[in-house]
N, C-alpha and C positions, 0 to 999 in steps of 0.2 A: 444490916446494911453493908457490912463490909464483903461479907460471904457473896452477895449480892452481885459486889462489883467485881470481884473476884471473876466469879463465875459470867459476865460480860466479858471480862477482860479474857476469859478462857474461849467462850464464843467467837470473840474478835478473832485471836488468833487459828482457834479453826478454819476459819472462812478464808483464810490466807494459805489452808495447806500446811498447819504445822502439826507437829506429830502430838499424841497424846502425853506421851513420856515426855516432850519437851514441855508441853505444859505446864504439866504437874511440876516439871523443877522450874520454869519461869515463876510461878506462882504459889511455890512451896505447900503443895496442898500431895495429900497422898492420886495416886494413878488412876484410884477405883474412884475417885469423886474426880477427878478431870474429864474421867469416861464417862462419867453417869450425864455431867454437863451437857458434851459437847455429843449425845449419841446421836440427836437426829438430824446433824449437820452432816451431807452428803456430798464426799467434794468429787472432783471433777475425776475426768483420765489423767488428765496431766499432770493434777495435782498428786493421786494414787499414785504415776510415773516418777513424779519426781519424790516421795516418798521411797520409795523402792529403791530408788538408785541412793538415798540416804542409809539404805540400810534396814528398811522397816518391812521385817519380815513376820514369818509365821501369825500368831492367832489376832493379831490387829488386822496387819493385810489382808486377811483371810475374811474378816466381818466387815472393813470397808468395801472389799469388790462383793461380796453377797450383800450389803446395804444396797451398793449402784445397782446392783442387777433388779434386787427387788422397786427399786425409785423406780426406773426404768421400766419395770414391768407396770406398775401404778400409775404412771402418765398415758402410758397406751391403752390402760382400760379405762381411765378419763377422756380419753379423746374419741375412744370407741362407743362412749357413753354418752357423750357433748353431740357425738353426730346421728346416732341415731335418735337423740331426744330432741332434736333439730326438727328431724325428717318427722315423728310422731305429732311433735305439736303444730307443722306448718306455720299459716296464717290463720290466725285469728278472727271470728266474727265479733261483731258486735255486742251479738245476744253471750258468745262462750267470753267476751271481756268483763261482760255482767255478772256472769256469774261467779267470774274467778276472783274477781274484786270482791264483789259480796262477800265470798266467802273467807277474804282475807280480812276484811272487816269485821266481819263474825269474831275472826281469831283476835284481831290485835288494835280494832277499833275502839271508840270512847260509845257505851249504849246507854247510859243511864242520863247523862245530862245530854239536854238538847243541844248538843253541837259535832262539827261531824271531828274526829280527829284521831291520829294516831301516831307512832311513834314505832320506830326500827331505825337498827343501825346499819342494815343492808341498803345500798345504796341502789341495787336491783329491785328491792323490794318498793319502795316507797317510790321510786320511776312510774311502776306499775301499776299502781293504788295511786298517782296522780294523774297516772294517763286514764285509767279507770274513770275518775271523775271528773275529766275534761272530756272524755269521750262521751261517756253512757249520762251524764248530768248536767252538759254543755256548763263546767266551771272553767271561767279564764284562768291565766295564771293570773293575773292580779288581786284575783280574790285570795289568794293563798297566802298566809303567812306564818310562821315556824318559829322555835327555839332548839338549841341547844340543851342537850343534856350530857354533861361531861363530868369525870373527875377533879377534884381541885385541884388538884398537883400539876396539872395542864393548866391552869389560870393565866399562864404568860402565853401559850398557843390559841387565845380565843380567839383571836383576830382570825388565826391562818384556819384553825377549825373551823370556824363560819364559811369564810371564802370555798372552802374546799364543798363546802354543802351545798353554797351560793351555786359555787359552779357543775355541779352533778344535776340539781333540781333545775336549776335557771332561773332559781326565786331571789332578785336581787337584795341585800344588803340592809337596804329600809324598808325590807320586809320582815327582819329580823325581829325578833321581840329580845327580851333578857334572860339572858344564858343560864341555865341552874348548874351550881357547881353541887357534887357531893361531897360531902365530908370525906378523909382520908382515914381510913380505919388502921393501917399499918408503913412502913418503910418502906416495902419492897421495891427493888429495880425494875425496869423491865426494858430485857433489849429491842421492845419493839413500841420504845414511848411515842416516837414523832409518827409514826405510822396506824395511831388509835385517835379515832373521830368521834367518839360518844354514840349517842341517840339523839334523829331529828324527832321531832314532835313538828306534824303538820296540821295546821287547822284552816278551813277557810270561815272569811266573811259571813255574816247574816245566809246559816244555812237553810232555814225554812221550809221548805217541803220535802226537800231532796234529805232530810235527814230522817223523815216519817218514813219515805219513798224505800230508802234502805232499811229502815228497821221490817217493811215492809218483806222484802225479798228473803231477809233471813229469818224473818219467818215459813216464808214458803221455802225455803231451802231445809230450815228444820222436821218439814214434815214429808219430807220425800222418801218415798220407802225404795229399798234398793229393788231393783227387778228381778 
């Protein structure tokens, strides 16, 4: 636990632009473990600038500005890759929403018990696999409603972890069911506690046909031979 905090408190102070070497003596901890911490926090020019003018030369400086260049080189082949996966998938039909659904229910749907439902922590995903089944199965939103699957250690954030799912889905609040906490197997920190939402689990109302209807297509999806 302590290493833990340590090692937050060494993150924090990266993020501000502070040198590695000063670290390690803020935090009494040897250089090669304040570097090993803070290696994939990538600070700025100016931060680099005002490094430099503190005197932080040779083989730091040297792995900061080839870190920035490679970051920098990494965002442009995500954005070269964002836009032509734009242009590849356009708009969507009806019939390719049916099939991408199905086949994301294939992957991460509930098959064995009669009811339709699934669970993911991607907030893109499960948009998709709702609109899925409000398009292709005319389900309202009102028929929907979801839990919570989160860490215990978040137990004081259930409130704000719900809202946050309330407001991405648009599945209000008294749609909610009761939240599963998991058990906490270890101590550890993490500097990115307020920023982790668990897993929704989405289920609708008296599924009925539309849950044969799907079992349905992934079947006929399982037998399509490639051309």
């Amino acid at each position: 636990m302590a290493k833990s905090k340590e090692r937050l408190k060494a993150r924090e102070l990266r993020r501000i632009g502070i040198s590695v070497k000063s670290i390690a003596k803020q935090l009494h901890v040897a250089k090669s473990t304040a570097s090993l911490w803070v290696r994939d926090i990538v600070l700025s020019v100016e931060q680099l600038e005002q490094l430099r003018q503190q005197g932080i030369k040779g083989g730091e400086r040297g792995r900061l500005l080839g870190t920035l260049k490679q970051k920098n080189d990494r965002l442009q082949r995500i954005k070269i890759g964002e836009e032509n996966g734009k242009m590849l998938v356009g708009n969507l039909s009806t019939r390719e929403l049916l099939l991408i659904g199905s086949a994301l229910y294939w992957a991460e749907g509930t098959k064995k018990k009669r009811e339709i439902a699934f669970c993911n922590s991607d907030p893109c995903l499960i948009l998709v696999m709702m609109q899925w089944l409000h398009t292709c199965f005319a389900v309202a939103k009102d028929r929907f409603y979801c839990s919570v699957g989160i860490n215990e250690i978040h137990k004081q954030r259930e409130l704000i972890v719900k809202e946050y799912w309330s407001k991405i889905t648009g599945i209000p609040l008294s749609q909610f069911r009761k939240t599963s906490f998991k058990k906490v197997k270890n101590n550890k920190v993490y500097d990115n506690f307020n920023d982790h939402y668990g897993t929704l689990t989405v289920k609708i109302v008296k599924p009925g046909q539309i849950f044969y209807d799907i079992l349905g297509i992934i079947s006929g999806l399982s037998k399509v031979k490639p051309a």
